[in-house]
N, C-alpha and C positions, 0 to 999 in steps of 0.2 A: 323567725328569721331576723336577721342584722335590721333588715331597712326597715320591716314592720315588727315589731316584737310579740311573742305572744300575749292572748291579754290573761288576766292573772286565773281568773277562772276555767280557764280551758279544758284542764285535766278535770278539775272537780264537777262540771258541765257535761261533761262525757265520757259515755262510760265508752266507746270506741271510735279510733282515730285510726287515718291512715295517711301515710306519706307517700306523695307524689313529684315526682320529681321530672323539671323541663328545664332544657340546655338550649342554648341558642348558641348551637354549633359555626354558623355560618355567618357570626355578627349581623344580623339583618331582621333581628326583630325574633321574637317568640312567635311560632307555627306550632300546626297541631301536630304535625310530624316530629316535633322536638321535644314532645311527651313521652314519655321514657313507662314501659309497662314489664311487670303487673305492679300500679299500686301495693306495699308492704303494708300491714299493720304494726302498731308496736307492740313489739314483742310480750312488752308486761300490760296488764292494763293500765287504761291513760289515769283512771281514779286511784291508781296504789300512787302516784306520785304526790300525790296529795294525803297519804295516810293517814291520818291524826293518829294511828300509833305507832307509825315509823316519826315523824318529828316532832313527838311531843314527849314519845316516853323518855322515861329517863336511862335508860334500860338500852334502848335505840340503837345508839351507835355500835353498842360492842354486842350486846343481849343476840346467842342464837334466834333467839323467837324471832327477835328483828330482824334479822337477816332473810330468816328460813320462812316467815310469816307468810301466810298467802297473802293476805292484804299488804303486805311492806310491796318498798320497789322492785321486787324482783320477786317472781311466782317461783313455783319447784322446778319446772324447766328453765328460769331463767341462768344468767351467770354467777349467782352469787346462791343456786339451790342448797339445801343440806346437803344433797347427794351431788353439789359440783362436780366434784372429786370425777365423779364415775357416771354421771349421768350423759343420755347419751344425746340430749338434746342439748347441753350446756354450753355457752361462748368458749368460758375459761376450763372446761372438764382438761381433765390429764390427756383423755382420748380424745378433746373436743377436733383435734384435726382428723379425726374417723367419723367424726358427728352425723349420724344422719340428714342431720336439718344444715348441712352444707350448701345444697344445693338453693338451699332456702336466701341464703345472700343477694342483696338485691343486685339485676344483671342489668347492665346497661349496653346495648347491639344497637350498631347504628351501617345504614348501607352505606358504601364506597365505591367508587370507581375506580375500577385497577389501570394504572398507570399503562403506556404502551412498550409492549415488549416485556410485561411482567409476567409471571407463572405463579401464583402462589396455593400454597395446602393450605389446609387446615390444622389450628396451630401451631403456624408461623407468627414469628414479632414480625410485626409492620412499620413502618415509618410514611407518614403524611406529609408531602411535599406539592408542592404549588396544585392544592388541592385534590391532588388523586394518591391512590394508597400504592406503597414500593415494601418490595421483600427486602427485609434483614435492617440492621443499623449501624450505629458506629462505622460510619463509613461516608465518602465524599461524591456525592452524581452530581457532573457538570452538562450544562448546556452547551449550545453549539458556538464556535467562536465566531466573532465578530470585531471587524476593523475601525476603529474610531481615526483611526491617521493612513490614507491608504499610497506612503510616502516612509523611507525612513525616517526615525522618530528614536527618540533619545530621550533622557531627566523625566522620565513620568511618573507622577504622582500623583494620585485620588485621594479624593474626600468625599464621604456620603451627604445628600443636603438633606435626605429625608430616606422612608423606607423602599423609598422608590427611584430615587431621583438620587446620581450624583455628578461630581464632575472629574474631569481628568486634563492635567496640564503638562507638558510638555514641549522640547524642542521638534519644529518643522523641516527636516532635513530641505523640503522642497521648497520652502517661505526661506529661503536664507538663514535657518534654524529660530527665527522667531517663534517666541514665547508664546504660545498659544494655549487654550481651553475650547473645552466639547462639553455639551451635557448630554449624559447616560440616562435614556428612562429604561426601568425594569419593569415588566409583566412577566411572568413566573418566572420560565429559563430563558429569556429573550431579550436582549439588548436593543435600543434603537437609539442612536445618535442625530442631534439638527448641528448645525455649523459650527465649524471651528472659529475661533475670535482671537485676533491677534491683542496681547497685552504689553511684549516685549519687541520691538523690531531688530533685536540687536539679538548675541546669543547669550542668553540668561544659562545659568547653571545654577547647582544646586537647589532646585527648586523645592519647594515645600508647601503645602496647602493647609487652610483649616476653615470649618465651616461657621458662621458666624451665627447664621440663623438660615432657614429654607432657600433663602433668597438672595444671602450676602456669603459670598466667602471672601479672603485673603491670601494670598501669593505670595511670599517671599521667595527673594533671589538674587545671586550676584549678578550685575547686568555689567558686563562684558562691554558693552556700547557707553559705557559710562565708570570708567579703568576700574570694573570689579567692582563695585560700590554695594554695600549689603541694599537691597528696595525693596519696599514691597507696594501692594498695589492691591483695590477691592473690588470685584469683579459682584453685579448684581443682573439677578435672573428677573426674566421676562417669559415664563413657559420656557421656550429651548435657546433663546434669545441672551445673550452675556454684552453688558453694556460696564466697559471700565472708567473709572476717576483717575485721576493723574498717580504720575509714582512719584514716591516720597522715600526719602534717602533716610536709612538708620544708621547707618554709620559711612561714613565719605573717608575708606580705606579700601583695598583688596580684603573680600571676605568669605569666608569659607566654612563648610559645615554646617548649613544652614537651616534649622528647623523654627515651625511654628506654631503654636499651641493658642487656638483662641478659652480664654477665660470665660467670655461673657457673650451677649450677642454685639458687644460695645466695646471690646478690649480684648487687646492679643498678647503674648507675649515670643517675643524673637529669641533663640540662643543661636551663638553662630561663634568662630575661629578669627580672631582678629586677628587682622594679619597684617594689620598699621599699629599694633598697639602688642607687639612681639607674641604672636601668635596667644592671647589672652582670649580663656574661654568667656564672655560674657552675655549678655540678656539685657535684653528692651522692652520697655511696652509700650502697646501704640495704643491711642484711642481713636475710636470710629466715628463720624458724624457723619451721616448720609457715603459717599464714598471720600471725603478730607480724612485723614489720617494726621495724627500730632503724637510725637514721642514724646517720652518721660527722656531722663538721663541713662545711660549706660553702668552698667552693674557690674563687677567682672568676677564671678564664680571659683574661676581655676586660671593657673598662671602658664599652664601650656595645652593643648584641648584639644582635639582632634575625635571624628567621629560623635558629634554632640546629636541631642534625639531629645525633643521638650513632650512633655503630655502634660495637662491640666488636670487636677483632682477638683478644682473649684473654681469661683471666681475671685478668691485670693490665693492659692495654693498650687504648684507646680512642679514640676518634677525635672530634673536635666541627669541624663545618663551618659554617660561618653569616656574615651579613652585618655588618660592624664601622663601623657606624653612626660611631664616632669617624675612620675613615679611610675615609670618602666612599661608606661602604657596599660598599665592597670583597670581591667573595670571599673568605674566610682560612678556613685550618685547621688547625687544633693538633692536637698529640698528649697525650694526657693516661696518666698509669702509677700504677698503683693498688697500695698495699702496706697491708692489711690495708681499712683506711675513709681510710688518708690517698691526697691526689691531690697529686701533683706534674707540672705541665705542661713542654711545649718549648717553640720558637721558637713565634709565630704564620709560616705562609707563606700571600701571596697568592696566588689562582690563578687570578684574573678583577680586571683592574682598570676595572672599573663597579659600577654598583648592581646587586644581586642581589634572586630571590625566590623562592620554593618551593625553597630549599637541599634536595636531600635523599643519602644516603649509601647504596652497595653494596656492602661488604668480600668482596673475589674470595679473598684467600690473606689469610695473615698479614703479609705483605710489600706488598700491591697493594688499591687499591679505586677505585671509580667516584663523582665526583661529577655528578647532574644539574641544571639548574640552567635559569631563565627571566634572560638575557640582557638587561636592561635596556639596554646599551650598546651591543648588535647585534639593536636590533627586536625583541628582546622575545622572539626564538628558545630554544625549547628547546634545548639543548646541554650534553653531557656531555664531560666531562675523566676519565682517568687518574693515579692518586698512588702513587707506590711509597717506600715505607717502610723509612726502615735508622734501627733504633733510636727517638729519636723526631724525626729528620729525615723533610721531606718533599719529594722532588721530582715535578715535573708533565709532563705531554706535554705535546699540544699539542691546545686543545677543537677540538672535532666535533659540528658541529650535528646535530640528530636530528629537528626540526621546523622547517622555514624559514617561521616564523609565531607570534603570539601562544599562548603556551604555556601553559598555568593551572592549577597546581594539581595537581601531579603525583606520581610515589612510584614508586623503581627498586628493585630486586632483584636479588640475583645469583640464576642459574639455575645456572654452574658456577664453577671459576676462573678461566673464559676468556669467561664471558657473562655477560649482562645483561639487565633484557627493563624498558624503564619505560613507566607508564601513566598517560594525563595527558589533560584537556581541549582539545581542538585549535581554540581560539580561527581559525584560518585556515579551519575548514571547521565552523561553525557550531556550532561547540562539541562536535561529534560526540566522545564515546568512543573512547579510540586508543591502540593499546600498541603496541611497536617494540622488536624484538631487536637490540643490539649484542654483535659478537666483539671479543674484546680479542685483539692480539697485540705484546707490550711495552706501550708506551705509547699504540700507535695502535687507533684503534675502526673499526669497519667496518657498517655497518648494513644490516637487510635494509630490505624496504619497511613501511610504516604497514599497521598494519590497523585496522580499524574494529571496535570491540565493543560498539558501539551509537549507530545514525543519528541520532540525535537528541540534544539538550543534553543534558550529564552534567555534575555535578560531584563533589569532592571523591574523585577517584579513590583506592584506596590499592591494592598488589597482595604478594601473598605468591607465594614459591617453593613447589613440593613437589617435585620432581625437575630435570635440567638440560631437561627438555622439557616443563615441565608448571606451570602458575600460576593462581592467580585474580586476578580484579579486582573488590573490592566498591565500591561508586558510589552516588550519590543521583541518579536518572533524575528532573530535571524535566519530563518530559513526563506522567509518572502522578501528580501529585501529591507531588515529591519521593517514592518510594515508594525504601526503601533495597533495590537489587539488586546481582546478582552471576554471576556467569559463569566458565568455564572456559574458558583457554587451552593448546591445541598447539601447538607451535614444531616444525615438520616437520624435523626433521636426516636427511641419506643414509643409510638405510639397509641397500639394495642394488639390482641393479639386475632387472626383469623379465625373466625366462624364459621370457616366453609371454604372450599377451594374454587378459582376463579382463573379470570388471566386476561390479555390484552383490551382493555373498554367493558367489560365485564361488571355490574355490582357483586361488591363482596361481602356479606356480614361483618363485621371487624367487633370485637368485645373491647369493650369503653374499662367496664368496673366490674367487678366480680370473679366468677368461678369461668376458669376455661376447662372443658372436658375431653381433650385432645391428644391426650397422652397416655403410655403406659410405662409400665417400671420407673413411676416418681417414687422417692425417696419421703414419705411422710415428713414434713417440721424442716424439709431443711429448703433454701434461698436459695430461687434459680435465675441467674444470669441469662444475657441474651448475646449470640454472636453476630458477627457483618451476615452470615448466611440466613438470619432470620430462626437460628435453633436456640435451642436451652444449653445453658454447660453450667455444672456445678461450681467451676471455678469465676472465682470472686471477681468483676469489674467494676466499671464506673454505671454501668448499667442494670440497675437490680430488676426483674421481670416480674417474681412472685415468689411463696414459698407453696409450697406442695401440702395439700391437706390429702390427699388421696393418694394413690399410685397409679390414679389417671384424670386428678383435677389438678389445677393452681389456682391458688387466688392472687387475683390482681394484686401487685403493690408497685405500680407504676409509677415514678416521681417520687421515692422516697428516696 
């Protein structure tokens, strides 16, 4: 293994080995129940690995003998027999997916608990969610909602602090629209909120949040009580407890368009709409000492701005996406590089040439990120693009609509480096609440289907990641009186496939690795997908399930 290595004698010591193999499924330590049976042997014997005339002759490497040798590394049943070709016990044989010794693959079953209100067969794909098993994948199960502002509520915006923990800021329609925060704890699909904490007593807009460290985030905002002045302000956790430091002015103008990207757990950077300084897109960064905040100088990116959206690739490195009012309201996005408080930018690149709106930004890797964006020039479609990053060059794929409908007011996230999940007003179906997982692979996006996260008008969606299957959406439901809500999302990914059929609190068998035998009329050799219903389809997705050695096995190739 990695962490012990074997010692060098082992094959040559024995003449038989077998591998055993324990999972510690449950993070909590290695159990006996996490021993995974029947122990396998190897296949060839453990002493041909050691041949003296498989790595001495000279002959060896290419010499049939050596290949086909009972003493070389591989016997006449192995993969590399004389009679590979046709044998029928062989890995690599022509026929090896008819292979008798199929079944022979080592099988790893482990029991589950079927989720409530489930039904499933045997061989069904499953998907593992706040620890109990769910039929089908590629698809989005939310929890029940929940009121963080039980008051109209306006400008909300989340930040995650941890995988558990985040927070949400917003106007108090009933506090005199004062600036306020709640912190979210999450246990599986369950929200629970402690008190709201006033940071603004005046009506802040444009709010923006970023998390600093578990404990520390940051607020930017035009504060309204102080003629629009861009501020921001550090709020620090106590358990459910928010204790804020004074605000500190970044720019002492009317300011608009306001996002914020923390760098470091010690440094943020601000992009926002100046609007003392002729509507000039620019960037700040502050630094953090306990809750004191001190800027650097003012940067100015773009000479007309509108719709700006910061994400951080690093703690020198940044991103500003937004609409360039000077070139026809164009998609564009820059890279910005940060060395101590100074900012130095790139090129601008277009990435959309129309009018844009609800710009907003998903950084997947250091190299790659997602923008979403309301399509002015194609209907008004929701649609996200792909940007991959060398240095501070940007190149683009090619956009993919995600909504084919009036899109409003939205906000994506990465769930990994290869997903995305955005949540937005679905202007096409009544304004209904609606999030939508995209895969990334290179440049190209693949989508699952819409889900609905609440039937009725919503606005001002915002959503935070906590795992690559796991998010929330807080929102102002105008059906209760703008009350500010929020919700849990699941993203079903394959987890394995059923061994047996089950249903409501039920264990279920579930197959981890190997051969499933659940099937008829498989298509020998060829790759089988998995649908939201939890079936097989030959046709190609982002979710490969197995390939078929039988015409009623698959073998696992889960995660490829």
């Amino acid at each position: 293994g990695s962490l012990q290595p074997f010692p060098s004698n082992l094959f040559s010591d024995n003449a038989h080995l077998w591998l055993e193999i324990q999972i510690d499924m449950d993070n909590n330590g290695f159990e006996a129940g996490e021993i995974y049976s029947p122990r396998m042997p190897l296949s060839a014997t453990p002493y041909a690995f050691q041949s003296d005339r498989a790595t001495t002759a000279t002959f060896a490497q290419n010499a049939q003998s050596a290949i086909t040798a009972t003493s070389a590394l591989h016997s006449a049943t192995a993969d590399s027999a004389t009679n590979a070709d046709n044998a029928t016990h062989a890995t690599n044989a022509d026929n090896a997916i008819n292979a008798a010794h199929a079944a022979d693959v080592l099988r790893i079953v482990r029991d589950f608990v079927v989720d409530s209100g489930e039904s499933i067969t045997a061989g069904d794909v499953v998907s593992f969610i706040n620890g109990k098993i769910r039929k089908g994948i590629n698809k989005i199960g939310y929890g029940s909602e929940q009121a963080f502002n039980s008051s109209f509520t306006d400008r909300v915006f989340a930040t995650a602090l941890s995988d558990s923990k985040f927070v949400v800021t917003y106007q108090d329609n009933v506090n005199s629209d004062s600036g306020t925060a709640i912190v979210g704890t999450v246990s599986g699909s369950t929200i629970s909120y402690g008190s709201g904490y006033v940071f603004n007593d005046a009506i802040p807009s444009y709010l923006s949040a970023a998390t600093l460290s578990d404990t520390k985030f940051v607020v930017a905002y035009s504060d309204m009580g102080n003629s629009n002045c861009g501020t921001a302000i550090v709020g620090t956790l106590s358990g459910s407890t928010i204790s804020f430091g004074s605000e500190y002015v970044f720019n002492s103008a009317i300011t608009g368009d306001i996002s914020v990207a923390a760098l470091s757990d010690s440094k943020f950077v601000v992009t926002y709409r100046d609007l003392g300084n002729s509507e000039y897109g620019t960037a700040i960064v502050g630094t953090v000492s306990d809750s004191t905040i001190i800027y650097g100088s003012e940067y100015v990116f773009n000479q007309k701005t509108y719709n700006t959206f910061a994400a951080a690739f690093s703690d020198s490195k940044f991103l500003i996406a937004y609409s360039d009012f000077g070139n026809s309201s164009f998609g564009t996005a820059i890279v910005g590089t940060v060395s101590d408080t100074t900012i130095s930018y790139g090129l601008e690149y277009v990435f959309n040439s129309a009018s844009l709106f609800y710009i907003t930004a998903a950084v997947l890797s250091d190299s790659k990120f997602v923008l979403a964006y309301k399509d002015v020039g194609n209907s008004n479609y929701g649609t996200a693009i792909v940007g991959t990053l060398s240095g501070s060059t940007i190149s683009f794929g090619w956009e993919y609509v995600f909504n084919p409908a009036d899109t409003i007011r939205f906000q994506t996230v990465a769930l990994s480096d290869s997903k995305f999940v955005v949540a937005y007003r679905d202007g096409g179906n009544s304004n209904y609440g609606t999030a939508i997982v995209g895969k990334v692979s290179d440049s190209t996006i693949t989508y699952g289907s819409e889900y609905v996260f609440r039937s009725v008008s919503t606005d001002r969606p915002t959503v935070i990641a906590f795992s690559d299957s796991k998010f929330a959406v807080a929102y102002m439901d105008d059906t209760i009186t703008g009350y500010g809500m929020s919700v849990i999302g699941d993203f079903y990914e394959p987890f394995g496939i059923a061994d047996g059929s089950a249903s409501d609190g039920q264990n279920l068998p579930v197959i981890l690795h190997g051969i499933s035998n659940h099937y008829s009329s498989l298509t020998p050799g060829i790759v089988y997908y998995g649908n939201t219903d939890g079936s097989l389809t030959r046709t190609r997705n982002a979710f490969r399930i197995g390939r078929a050695v039988s015409d009623t096995e698959l073998l696992l190739e889960l995660g490829r």
